[in-house]
N, C-alpha and C positions, 0 to 999 in steps of 0.2 A: 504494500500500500504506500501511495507516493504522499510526503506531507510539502505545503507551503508553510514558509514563516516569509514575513515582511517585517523588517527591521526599519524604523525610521531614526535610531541612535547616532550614525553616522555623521560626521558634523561635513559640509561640504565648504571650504575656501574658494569663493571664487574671485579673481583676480578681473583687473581691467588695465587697457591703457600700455604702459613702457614698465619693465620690471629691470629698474639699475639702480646706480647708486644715489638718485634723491629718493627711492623708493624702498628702497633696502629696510630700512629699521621700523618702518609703517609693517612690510610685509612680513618682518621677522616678528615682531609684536606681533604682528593675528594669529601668525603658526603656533607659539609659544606657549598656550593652553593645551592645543589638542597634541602635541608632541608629548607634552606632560603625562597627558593618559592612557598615551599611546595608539597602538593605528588597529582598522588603517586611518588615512587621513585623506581626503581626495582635496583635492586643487583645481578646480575647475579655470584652464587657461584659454575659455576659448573666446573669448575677447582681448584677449593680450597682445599685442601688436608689435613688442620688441624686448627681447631680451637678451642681458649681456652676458659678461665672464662675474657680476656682481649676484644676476638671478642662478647660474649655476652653483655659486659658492652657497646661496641661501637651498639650494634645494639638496645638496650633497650633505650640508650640517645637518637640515632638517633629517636628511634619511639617517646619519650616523647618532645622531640623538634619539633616533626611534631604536634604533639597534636592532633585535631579534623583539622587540615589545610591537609588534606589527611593520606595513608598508604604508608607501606614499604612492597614490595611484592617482597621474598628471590625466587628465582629461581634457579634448577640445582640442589638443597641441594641433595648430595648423602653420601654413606660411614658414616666414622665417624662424620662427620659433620652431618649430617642426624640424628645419635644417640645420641651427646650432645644437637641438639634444642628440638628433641624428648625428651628424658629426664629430660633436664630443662623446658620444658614447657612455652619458651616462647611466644611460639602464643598463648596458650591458656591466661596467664596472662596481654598481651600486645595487646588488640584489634584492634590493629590497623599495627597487622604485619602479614602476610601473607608468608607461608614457601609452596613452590611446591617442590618437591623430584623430581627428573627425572635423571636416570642412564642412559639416551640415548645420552646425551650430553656429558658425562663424556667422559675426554680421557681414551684413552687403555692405 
């Protein structure tokens, strides 16, 4: 016999805009509860429009703070964002972080 559970506990971040260095300590501030309790944690990026080598630093901490205590699972990654996590390879280095691409959510 098959059961559903629908969990609404999850806390969902989502992000907007340029994720650098004027946005750094706003964005490390908001993670900085749900990292505490651990994950997962999702990150909703799919209005994010530009992110640096400051937004990778914030999302590598975030994973290494969560440690084995859950992941971080990146939703919406489109665009250029999309090409700097591709690039850097941080999902493949950081096991415990999870990148979904999806341009259907992206604004026009």
């Amino acid at each position: 016999m098959a059961a559903l559970t629908v969990s609404t506990g999850n806390p969902v971040v989502s992000f907007s805009g340029d994720i650098d260095m004027a946005t750094a300590d706003a964005l490390t501030s908001a993670l900085d509860p749900w990292l505490g309790s651990g994950g997962p944690v999702i990150l909703d990026y799919s209005e994010v429009s530009f992110m640096d080598s400051t937004g990778l630093r914030i999302l590598i901490q975030a994973a290494k703070r969560l440690g084995d205590r859950g992941c971080i699972i990146v939703h919406g990654v489109h665009g250029a964002v999309s090409t700097v996590l591709r690039m850097t390879g941080v999902e493949a280095a950081m096991e415990n972080v999870h990148v979904i691409e999806c341009d259907v959510i992206a604004p026009a």
